[in-house]
C-alpha positions, -999 to +999 in steps of 0.1 A: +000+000+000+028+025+007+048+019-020+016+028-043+013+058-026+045+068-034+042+064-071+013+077-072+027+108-057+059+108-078+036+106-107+015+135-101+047+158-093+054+184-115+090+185-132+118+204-113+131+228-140+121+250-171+141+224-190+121+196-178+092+208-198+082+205-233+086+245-238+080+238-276+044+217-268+036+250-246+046+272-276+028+257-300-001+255-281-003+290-275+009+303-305-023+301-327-044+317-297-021+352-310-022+342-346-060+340-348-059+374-333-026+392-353-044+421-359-057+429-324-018+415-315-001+439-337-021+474-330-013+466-290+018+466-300+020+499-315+001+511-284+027+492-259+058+513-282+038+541-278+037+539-240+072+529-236+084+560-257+064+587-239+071+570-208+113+575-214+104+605-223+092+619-188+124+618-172+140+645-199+107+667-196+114+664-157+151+673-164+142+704-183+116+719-160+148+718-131+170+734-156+143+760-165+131+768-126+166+775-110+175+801-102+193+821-127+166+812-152+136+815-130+129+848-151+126+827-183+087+815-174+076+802-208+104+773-207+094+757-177+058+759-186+062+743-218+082+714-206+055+712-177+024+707-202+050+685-219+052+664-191+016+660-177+009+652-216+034+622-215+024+608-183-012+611-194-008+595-225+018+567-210-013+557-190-036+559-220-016+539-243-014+511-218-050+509-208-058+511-246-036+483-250-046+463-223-083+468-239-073+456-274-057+429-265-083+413-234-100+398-259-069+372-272-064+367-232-098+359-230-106+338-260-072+312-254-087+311-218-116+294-235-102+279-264-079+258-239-106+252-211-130+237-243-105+218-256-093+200-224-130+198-218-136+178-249-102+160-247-113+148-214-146+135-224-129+115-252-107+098-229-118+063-222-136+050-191-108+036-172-095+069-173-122+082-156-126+058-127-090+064-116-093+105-117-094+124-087-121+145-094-106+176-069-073+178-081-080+178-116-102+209-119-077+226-097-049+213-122-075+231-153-083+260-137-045+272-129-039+258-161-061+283-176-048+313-158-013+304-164-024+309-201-037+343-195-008+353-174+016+342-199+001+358-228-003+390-210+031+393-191+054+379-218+041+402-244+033+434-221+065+434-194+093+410-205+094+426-241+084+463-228+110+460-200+140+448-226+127+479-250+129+503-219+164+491-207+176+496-243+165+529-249+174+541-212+210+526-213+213+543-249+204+579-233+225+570-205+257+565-231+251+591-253+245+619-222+262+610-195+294+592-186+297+556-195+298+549-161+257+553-153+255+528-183+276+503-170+267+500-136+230+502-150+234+471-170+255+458-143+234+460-118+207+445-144+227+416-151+228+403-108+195+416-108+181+389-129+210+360-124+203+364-086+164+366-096+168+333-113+190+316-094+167+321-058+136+318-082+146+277-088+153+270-056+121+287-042+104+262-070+105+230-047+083+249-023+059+264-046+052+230-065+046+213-026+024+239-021+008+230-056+010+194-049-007+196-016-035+223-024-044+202-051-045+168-026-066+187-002-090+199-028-095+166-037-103+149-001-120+180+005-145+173-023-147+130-022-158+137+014-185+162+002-197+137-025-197+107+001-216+126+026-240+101+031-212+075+038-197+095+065-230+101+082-240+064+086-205+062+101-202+091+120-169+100+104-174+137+106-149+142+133-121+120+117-132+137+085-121+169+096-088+158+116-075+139+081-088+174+065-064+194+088-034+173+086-037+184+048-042+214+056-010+218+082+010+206+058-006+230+029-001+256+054+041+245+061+045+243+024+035+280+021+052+292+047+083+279+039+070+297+002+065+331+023+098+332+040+117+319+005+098+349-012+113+371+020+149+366+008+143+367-027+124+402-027+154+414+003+179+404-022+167+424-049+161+453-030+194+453-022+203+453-058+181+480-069+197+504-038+233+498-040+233+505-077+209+536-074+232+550-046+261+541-066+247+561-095+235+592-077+266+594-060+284+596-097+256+627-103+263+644-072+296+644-078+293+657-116+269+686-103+294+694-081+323+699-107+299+716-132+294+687-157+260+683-156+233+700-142+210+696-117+181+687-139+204+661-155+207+646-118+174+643-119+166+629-148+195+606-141+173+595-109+146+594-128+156+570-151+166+545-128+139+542-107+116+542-141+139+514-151+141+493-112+105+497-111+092+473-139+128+452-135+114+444-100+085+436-107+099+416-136+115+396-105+074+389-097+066+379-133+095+352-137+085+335-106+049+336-122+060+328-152+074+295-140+050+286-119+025+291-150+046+276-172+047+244-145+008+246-146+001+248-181+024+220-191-001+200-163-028+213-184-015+209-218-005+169-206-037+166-205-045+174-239-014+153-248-026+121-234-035+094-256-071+082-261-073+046-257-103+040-276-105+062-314-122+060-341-104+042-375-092+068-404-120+054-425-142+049-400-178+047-411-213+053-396-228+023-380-266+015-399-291-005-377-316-018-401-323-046-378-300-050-347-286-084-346-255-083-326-227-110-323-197-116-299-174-137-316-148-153-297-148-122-273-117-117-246-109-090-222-093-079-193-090-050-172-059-056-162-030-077-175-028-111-160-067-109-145-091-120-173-122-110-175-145-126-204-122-154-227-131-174-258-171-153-252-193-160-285-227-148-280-252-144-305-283-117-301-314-122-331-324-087-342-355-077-316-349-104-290-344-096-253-318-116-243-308-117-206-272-124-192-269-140-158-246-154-133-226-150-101-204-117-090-175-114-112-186-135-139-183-109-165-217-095-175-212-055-169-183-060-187-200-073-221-223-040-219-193-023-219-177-040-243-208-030-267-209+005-259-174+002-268-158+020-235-134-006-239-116-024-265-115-066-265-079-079-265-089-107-287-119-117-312-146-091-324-184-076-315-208-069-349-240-054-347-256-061-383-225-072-396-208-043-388-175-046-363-180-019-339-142-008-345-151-002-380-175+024-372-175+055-354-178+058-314-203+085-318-228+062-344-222+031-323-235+055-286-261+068-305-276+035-314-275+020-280-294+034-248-282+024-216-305+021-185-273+014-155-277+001-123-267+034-104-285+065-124-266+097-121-286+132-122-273+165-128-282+187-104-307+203-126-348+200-128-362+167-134-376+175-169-341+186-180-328+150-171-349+136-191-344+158-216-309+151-214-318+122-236-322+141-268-313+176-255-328+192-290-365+172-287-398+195-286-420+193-255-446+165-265-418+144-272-400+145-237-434+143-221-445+110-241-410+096-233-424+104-196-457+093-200-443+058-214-419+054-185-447+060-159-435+090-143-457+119-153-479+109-119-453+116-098-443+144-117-478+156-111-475+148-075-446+174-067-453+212-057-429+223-087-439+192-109-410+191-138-392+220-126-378+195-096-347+204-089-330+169-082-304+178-069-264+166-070-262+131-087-303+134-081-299+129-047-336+143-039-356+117-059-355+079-045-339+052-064-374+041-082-378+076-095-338+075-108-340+041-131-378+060-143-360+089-153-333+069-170-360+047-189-376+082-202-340+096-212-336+060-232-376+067-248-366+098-260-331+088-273-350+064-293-321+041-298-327-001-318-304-015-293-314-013-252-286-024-224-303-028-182-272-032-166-291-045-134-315-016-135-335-032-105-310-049-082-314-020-058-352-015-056-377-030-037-405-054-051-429-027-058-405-004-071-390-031-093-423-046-109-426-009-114-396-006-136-400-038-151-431-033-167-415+004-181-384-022-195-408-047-211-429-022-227-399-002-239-377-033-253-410-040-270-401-046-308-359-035-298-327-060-290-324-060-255-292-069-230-305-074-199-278-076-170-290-091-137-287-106-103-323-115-094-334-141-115-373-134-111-368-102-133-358-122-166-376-150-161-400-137-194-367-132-216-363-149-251-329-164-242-311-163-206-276-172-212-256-180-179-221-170-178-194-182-155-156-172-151-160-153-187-175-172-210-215-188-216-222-224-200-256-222-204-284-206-224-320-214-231-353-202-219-365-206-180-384-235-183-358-252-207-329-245-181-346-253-149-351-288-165-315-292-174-311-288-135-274-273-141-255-242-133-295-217-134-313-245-116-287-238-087-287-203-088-324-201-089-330-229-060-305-209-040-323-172-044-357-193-038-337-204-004-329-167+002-360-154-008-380-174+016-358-171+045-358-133+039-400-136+045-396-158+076-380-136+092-404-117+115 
């Protein structure tokens, strides 16, 4: 048990380095979000030069307003005026030019938000089924959503601070050069170059702690939410109190892993301020000392000042944006893997859609597993006429889910093939293939919607009359009738509000409405009582009426009517025939039914 633990947690940790991921995956992936948008990408741009100029430009507007108010050219009013509209002009339009730009380009920020969230969305739904049983549920939307907003912060902060910031220190060290001594360049660039080695460098070694902090937020989310869902579980238990003491101990150590992120973040933003005040103090010492000789003046000081703390101010925060910019990058790759994982189960190149003109279905020499080294179903040939309700039976573990799943294709056989009309199901496409078979399952799931928009779910474009026929034929418009807000239910999460009789009803109206030739109960009454089954069975008999039918089940009473029971054991038929014809064989059915005759009657002697 440990040891899985442990590779399960190796597996779900993040790599160590920006070398570890697939930078190129992550730039192709984001690329086309700005090329669908080149226009909108190109005039914010313009607008992002824009600001950058004007904004270089304040510190020698500043510089000349000093120059123009001392004192031996106080009298010379028009100067300093000029260069003071000059200024409040440039600082206005800095600001304009950036919100403009920000405007223009929200929209590419916003639409690769969506594009990505739709397409993992998608991807995710055609992932096959094993997939899904082994996802944690919590951790996974936590992994999309950062996901998503690393995308938005890495389009925005790439293209509107690394590339801005780059522009500004060129243009600033060029003034620098050409009006001062080479000096203020130097030390500038300098001062630059630690800046963002020593950024870097305390950045990756901060990383261990921001992806445990990941790692665990992600982990509590998760327990966090499968307690929620298993409410009911903990209740009859009465777990609440351990519930919340495992909670905590993922929250202490969520709560270590960010300090020890806080006080990493402590020396990395000490560090730089360091940086930014030795080389500022350096450089104004250099000024103070030209004023003094008579080399520059005292608006070149400031404009000298100015210039560094225009440049320190984004550089800093650029110390903020590679952190982020990691982190997203670390995120997105988590995201992106999703996108890059392999669906088990596709359709073929020349794939065609599956035609049911009568929906006679064959398992020919059929095996399967679930996992390598346990099989499931071997050597399985089963034949289905077209229209005949053909029930499978047999102990716990003997396969019979498994050939519904087989059919709906959630899983691929190892060896032999299924045809439905001659057709192999591999030869046709996934979405054909669903849309000819409706499923009733043991366990309906809801959405946590109104009742009439479960049903509905069945064939989310049918009119009115036809989702209330489908209800009609299922038996369920009386109970409908019986509620305060009749359709408009809410059922609530996985229908939780509606008992179990009312679930498999709502499920046989979602199959009515889907219309589909082919019908699969996977054990649609095992958990009902006997009024609540004869219920539902009289809603399955009337709606396999004139369809091929699978039906799945434990309690041999329910299929007792069925055209063909076939009795599987260890994966493959032993027996099949009608009722009568296999009670008098007296062989594998004969014992199963004496023995739930035995447990039937001892269950009604009991007092």
């Amino acid at each position: 048990m440990a040891s899985s633990k442990k590779q399960k947690r190796s597996a779900e940790t993040p790599p160590k380095s920006v070398s570890d991921l697939d930078l190129g995956f992550i730039g192709r992936s984001i690329w086309p979000y700005l090329w669908a948008y080149r226009g909108r990408v190109a005039i914010a741009l313009v607008f992002l030069v824009a600001a950058k100029g004007v904004a270089v430009a304040m510190p020698w507007a500043l510089k000349h307003i000093v120059d123009g108010l001392d004192s031996q050219q106080a009298q010379v009013v028009a100067v300093p005026l000029a260069f003071l509209l000059a200024y409040g002009f440039f600082r206005f339009t800095s600001v304009a030019f950036g919100e403009l730009r920000d405007a223009i380009f929200s929209r590419v920020t916003e639409r690769a938000m969506r594009r990505a969230s739709l397409e993992v969305f998608e991807h995710l739904h055609q992932l096959e089924l094993d997939y899904h049983l082994s996802r944690q549920t919590g951790g996974l939307s936590r992994d999309i959503e950062r996901g998503t907003s690393g995308i938005h912060f890495l389009l925005r902060f790439l293209v509107f601070n690394i590339v801005p910031t780059i522009l500004e220190l060129s243009m600033v060290a060029a003034i620098l050069i050409i009006n001062f001594n080479v000096w203020f360049a130097l030390i500038t660039l300098f001062a630059v170059v630690v800046f963002v080695l020593f950024t870097v460098v305390i950045t990756e070694w901060r990383n261990r702690f921001v992806r445990e902090a990941n790692t665990l937020d992600s982990q509590t989310n998760t327990r966090a939410i499968d307690s929620l869902l298993n409410y009911e579980t903990v209740k009859y238990f009465g777990n609440e109190a351990w519930e919340a003491q495992y909670y905590d101990q993922n929250l202490k150590q969520w709560e270590d892993a960010r300090l020890k992120n806080r006080m990493s973040l402590l020396m990395l933003n000490t560090g730089q301020a360091l940086i930014v005040s030795a080389s500022l103090t350096m450089m104004m010492w250099l000024a103070a000392r030209d004023v003094v000789s008579g080399t520059i003046t005292l608006g070149d000081l400031v404009m000298v000042n100015a210039y560094v703390i225009q440049l320190f101010i984004p550089l800093n925060f650029l110390g903020f944006v590679y952190r982020e910019i990691r982190r997203a990058l670390t995120d997105i790759e988590k995201l992106f893997s999703l996108l890059k994982r392999p669906a088990a189960i596709v359709d073929r190149p020349d794939a065609t859609e599956l035609v049911v003109p009568e929906g006679r279905i064959v398992f020919d020499r059929v095996a399967f597993g679930y996992h390598a080294g346990r099989t499931i179903l071997q050597d399985f040939s089963l034949q289905i006429d077209a229209g005949q309700k053909v029930a499978l039976v047999g102990s716990s573990g003997a396969g019979k889910s498994t050939v519904g799943r087989l059919l709906f294709r959630f899983y691929d056989p190892s060896a032999g093939d299924i045809r439905i009309d001659g057709q192999s199901i591999r030869s046709v496409t996934q979405f054909s293939l669903r849309q000819a078979i409706g499923v009733v399952p043991q366990d309906t799931v809801l959405f946590n919607d109104s009742l009439i928009n479960n049903v509905r779910y069945g064939k989310p474009d049918a009119p009115d009359e036809a989702v209330w026929q489908a209800i009609r034929m299922a038996h369920l418009e009386d109970f409908i009738n019986s509620l305060p807000e009749r359709e408009q239910t809410q059922v609530g999460e996985r229908g939780l509000k509606v008992s179990g009789g009312e679930k498999q009803r709502i499920a046989i109206a979602r199959v009515l409405l889907k219309n589909p030739p082919i019908l699969v109960f996977d054990e649609a009454t095992s958990a009902l009582d006997s009024h609540a089954e004869q219920a539902i069975l009289t809603a399955m008999n009337e709606v396999s009426r004139n369809r091929t039918s699978i039906v799945i089940a434990h309690r041999l009473s329910t299929v007792i009517d069925a055209d063909v029971i076939v009795v599987m054991q260890g994966g493959q038929v032993v027996e099949s025939g009608t009722h009568a014809k296999l009670l008098a064989a007296d062989g594998v059915y004969a014992s199963l039914w004496r023995t739930q005759l035995d447990s039937q009657a001892r269950e009604e002697d009991v007092p």
